[in-house]
C-alpha positions as CSV (number, residue, x, y, z in Angstrom):
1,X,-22.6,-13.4,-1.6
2,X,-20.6,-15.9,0.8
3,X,-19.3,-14.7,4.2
4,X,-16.0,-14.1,2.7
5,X,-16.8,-12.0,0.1
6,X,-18.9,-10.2,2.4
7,X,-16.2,-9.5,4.3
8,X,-13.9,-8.3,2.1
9,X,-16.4,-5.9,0.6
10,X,-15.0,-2.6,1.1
11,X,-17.5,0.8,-0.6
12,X,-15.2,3.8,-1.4
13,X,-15.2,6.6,-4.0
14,X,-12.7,5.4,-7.1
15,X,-12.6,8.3,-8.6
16,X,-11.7,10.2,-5.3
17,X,-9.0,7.7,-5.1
18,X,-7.8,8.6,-8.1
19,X,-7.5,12.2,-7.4
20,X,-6.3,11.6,-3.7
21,X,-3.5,9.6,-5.8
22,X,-2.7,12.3,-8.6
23,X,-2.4,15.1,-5.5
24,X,0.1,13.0,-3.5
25,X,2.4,12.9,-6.3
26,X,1.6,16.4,-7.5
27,X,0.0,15.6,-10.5
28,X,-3.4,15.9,-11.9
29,X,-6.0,13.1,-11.6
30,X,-6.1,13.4,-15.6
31,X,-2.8,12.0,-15.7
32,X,-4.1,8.8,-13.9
33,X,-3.9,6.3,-16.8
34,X,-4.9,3.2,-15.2
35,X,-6.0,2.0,-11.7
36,X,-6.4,-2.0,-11.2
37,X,-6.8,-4.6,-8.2
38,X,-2.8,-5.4,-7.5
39,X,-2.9,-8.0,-4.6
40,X,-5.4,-8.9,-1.1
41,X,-3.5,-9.6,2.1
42,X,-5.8,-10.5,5.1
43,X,-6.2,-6.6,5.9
44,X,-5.7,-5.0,3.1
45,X,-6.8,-4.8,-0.8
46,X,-4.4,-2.8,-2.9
47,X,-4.5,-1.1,-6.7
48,X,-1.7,-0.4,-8.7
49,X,-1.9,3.2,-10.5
50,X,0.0,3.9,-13.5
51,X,0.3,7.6,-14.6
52,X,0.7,8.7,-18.5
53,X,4.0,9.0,-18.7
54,X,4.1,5.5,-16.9
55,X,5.1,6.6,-13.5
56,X,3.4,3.3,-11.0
57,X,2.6,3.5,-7.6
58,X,0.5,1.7,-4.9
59,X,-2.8,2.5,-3.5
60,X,-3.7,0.1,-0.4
61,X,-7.0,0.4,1.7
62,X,-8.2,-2.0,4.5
63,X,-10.9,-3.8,4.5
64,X,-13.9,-2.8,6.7
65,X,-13.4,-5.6,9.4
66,X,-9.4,-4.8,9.9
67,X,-9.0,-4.0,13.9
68,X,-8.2,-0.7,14.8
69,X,-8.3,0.9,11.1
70,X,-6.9,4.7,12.1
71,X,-4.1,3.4,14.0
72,X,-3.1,0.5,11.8
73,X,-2.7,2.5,9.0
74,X,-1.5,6.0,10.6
75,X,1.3,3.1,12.4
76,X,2.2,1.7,8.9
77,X,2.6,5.0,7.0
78,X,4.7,6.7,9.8
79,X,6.7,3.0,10.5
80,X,7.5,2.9,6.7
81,X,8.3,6.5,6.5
82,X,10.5,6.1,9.2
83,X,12.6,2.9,7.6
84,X,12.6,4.4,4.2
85,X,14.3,7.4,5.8
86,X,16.8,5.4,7.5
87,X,18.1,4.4,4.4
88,X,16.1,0.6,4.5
89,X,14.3,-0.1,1.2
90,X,11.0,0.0,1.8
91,X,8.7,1.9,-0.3
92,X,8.0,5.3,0.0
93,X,4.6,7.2,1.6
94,X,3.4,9.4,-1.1
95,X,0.3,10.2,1.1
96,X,-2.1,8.6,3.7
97,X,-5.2,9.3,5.6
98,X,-6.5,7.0,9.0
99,X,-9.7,8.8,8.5
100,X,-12.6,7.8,6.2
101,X,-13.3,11.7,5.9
102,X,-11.7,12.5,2.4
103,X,-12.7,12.6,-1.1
104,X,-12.3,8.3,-1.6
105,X,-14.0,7.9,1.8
106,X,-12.0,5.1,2.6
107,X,-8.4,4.8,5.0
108,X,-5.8,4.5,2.5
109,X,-1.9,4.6,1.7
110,X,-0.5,5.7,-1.2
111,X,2.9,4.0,-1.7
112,X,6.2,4.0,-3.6
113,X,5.9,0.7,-6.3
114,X,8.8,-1.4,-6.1
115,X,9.2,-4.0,-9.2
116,X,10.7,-6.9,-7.1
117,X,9.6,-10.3,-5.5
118,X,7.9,-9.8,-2.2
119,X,9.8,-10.9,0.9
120,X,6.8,-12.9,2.6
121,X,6.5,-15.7,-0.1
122,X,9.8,-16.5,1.1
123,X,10.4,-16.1,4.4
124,X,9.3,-19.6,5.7
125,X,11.4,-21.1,3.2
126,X,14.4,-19.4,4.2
127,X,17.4,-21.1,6.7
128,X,19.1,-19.8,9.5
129,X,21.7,-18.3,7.2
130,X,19.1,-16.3,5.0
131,X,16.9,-15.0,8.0
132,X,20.6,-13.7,9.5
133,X,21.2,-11.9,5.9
134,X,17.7,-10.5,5.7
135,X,17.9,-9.1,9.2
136,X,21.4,-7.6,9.8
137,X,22.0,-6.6,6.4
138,X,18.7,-6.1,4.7
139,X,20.0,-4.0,1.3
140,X,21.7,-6.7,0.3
141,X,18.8,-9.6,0.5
């Protein structure tokens, strides 16, 4: 295995995912159709879940190596909590846990899915113009 992989390897409990992810949308982990690898950023690997009646969300965990895993993922699930309830749209928390305590044994945050194109891809390629619209009026990006 190169370094890379080795890195990135991350051990957790699927199936306690799974039912960490049926109980944060009040639902049982029965109705969990399908859980498959979505996306990796540099900290984070993340699964898309689909329930039975086709109901998607997002599942993200961070790799073993991130810096300072209980606060960087208690910060993001109280940081996007905070912005969805201020009306911004970001997805919403369903769950999380900064603690490795738990039935997955891994951090994790258990997310709203949003079917759009991600903002990162595109913010380098963006002018003056489109930075101004994504950051004073970011609904209408």
């Amino acid at each position: 295995m190169d370094l890379r992989m080795a890195e990135r390897r991350r051990i957790f409990d699927i199936h306690g995912l799974r039912q960490l992810a049926a109980q944060a949308v009040n639902r049982s982990a029965d109705d969990v159709l399908d859980l498959e690898k979505n996306d990796e950023t540099s900290l984070n690997r993340s699964f898309l879940i689909t329930m039975r009646d086709g109901f998607k969300m997002v599942a993200r965990i961070p790799y073993e190596f991130t810096p300072a895993k209980y606060h960087s993922v208690a910060s993001e699930a109280a940081t996007m909590a905070f912005l969805h309830a201020s009306g911004l749209p970001v997805p919403r928390v369903y769950g999380h846990s900064p603690v490795t305590d738990n039935a997955a044994g891994t951090e994790y945050i258990f997310m709203e899915h949003i079917n759009a194109t991600p903002l990162e891809p595109l913010w380098f390629g963006l002018d003056c113009c489109g930075l101004s619209r994504c950051l004073c009026a970011p609904r209408t990006f």
